[in-house]
C-alpha positions as CSV (number, residue, x, y, z in Angstrom):
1,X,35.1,-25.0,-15.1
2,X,31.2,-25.4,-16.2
3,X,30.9,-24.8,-12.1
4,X,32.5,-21.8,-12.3
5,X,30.5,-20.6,-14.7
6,X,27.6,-21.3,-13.0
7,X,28.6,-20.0,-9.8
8,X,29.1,-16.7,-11.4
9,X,25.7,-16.4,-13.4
10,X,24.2,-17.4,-10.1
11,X,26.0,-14.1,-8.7
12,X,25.1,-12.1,-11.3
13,X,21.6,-12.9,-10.8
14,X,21.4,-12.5,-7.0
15,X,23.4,-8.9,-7.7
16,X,20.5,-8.2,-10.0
17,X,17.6,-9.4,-7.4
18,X,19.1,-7.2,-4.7
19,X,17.3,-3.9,-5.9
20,X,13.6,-6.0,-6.2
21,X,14.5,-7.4,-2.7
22,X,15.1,-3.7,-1.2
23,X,12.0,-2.8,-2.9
24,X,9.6,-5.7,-1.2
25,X,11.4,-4.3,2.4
26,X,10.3,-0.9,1.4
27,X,6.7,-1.6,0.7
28,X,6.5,-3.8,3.1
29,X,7.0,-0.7,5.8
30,X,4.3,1.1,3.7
31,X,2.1,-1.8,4.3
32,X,3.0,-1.9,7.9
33,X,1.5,1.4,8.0
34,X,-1.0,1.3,6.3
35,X,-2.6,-1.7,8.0
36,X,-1.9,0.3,11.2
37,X,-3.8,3.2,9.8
38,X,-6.6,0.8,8.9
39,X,-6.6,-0.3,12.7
40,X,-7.1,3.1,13.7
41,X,-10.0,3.9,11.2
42,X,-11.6,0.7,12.2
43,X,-11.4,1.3,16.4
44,X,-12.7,4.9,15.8
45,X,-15.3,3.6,13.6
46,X,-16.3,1.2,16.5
47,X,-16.7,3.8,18.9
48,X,-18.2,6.6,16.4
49,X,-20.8,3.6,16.0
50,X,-21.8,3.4,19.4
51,X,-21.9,7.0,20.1
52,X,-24.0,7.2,17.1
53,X,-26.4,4.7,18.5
54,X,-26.6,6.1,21.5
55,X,-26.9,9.9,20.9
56,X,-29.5,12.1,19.6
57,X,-29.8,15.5,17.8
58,X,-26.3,17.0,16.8
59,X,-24.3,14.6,18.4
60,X,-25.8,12.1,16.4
61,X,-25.6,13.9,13.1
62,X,-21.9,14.6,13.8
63,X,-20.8,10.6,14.2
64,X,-23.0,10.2,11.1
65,X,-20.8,12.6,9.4
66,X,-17.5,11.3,11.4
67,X,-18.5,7.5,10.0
68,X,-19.2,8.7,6.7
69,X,-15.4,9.7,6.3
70,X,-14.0,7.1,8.0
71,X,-15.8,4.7,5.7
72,X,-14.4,6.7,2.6
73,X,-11.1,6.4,4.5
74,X,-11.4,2.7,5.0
75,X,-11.9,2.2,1.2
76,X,-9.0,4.2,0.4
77,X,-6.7,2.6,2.6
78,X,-8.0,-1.1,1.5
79,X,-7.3,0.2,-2.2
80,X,-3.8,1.4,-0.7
81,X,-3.2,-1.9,0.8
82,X,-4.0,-4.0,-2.3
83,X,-2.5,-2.0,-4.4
84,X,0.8,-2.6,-2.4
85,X,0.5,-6.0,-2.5
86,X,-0.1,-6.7,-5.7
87,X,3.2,-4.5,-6.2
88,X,5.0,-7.2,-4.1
89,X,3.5,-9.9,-6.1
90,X,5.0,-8.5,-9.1
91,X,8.2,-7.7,-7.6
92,X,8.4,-11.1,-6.7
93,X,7.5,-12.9,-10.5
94,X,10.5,-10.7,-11.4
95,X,12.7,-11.9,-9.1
96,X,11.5,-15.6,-10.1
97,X,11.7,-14.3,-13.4
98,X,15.6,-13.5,-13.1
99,X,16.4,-16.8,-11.6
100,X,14.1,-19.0,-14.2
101,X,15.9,-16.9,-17.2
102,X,19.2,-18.1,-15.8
103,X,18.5,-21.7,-15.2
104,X,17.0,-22.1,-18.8
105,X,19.1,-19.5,-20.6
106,X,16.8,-17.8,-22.3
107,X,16.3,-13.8,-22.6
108,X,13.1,-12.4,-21.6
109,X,14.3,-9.4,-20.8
110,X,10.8,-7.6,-21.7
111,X,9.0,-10.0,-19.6
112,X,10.9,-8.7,-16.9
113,X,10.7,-4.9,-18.0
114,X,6.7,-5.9,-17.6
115,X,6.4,-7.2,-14.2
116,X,8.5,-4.3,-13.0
117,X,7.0,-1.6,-14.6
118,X,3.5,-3.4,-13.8
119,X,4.4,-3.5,-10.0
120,X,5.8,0.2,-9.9
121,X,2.8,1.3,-11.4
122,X,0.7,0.0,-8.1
123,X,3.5,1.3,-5.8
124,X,2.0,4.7,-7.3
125,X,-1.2,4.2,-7.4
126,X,-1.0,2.8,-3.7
127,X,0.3,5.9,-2.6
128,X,-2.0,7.9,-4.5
129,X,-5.1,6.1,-2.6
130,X,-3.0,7.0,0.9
131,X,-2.5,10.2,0.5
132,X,-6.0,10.3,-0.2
133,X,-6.6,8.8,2.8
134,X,-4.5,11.6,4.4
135,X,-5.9,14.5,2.6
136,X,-9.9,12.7,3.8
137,X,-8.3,12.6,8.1
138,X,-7.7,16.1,7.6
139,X,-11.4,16.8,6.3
140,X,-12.4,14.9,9.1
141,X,-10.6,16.8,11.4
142,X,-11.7,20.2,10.4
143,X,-15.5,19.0,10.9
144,X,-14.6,17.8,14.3
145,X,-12.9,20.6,15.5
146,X,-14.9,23.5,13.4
147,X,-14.0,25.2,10.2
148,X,-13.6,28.1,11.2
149,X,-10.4,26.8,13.5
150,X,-9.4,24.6,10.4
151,X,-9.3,27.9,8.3
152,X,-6.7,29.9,11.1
């Protein structure tokens, strides 16, 4: 009987870690992209770099300007990044939270409430700083391609 019992709270607790667990897969597709992203930002900046070097007059001034908003970029998507992680970390102390609270019967329900409203918080703030970073490859693409196209 006392197996039974814990059997059951043992199902009860992996019902409730499901929805955390769908939420690490989740970022963790986020964070897929956005390390991707970062890739990009970082292989452009490479080659804007060179040119820079090796350019004079406008062409140089443009990579300067090019660099300048990839670097902004860069930061925004690193912010992105650890932001997301940190989510993940949370995520995680409340799944660990769900199982310890199990084991040693004791309620900590607002322990749990904390971690998860602690992690969703970054989720948010993560995407804020990428759609930054979205909103800043745009700029960069007017000044590449001229305002005046960017306006049409």
């Amino acid at each position: 009987m006392a197996d039974t019992l814990q059997t059951s709270q043992l199902v009860t607790v992996l019902q409730q870690a499901v929805g955390p667990v769908v939420v690490i897969s989740g970022v963790g597709l986020l964070l897929l992209t956005m390390t991707n992203r970062l890739g990009r930002i970082v292989d452009r900046s490479r080659l804007l770099a060179y040119q820079a070097r090796t350019s004079e007059g406008e062409a140089e001034e443009a990579a300067h300007i090019q660099l300048r908003i990839l670097y902004q970029r860069a930061r925004f998507v690193r912010w992105a990044i650890l932001l997301a992680g940190i989510c993940v970390l949370f995520i995680a102390l409340v799944i660990i939270t769900l199982f310890i609270t199990a084991l040693l019967k004791v309620q900590v329900v607002w322990l749990v409430a904390a971690f998860f409203i602690i992690s969703m918080l970054c989720l948010v703030s993560s995407l804020v700083f990428f759609v930054r970073d979205i909103d800043k490859s745009l700029h960069a693409t007017a000044v590449e391609v001229g305002d005046d196209w960017a306006k049409k």
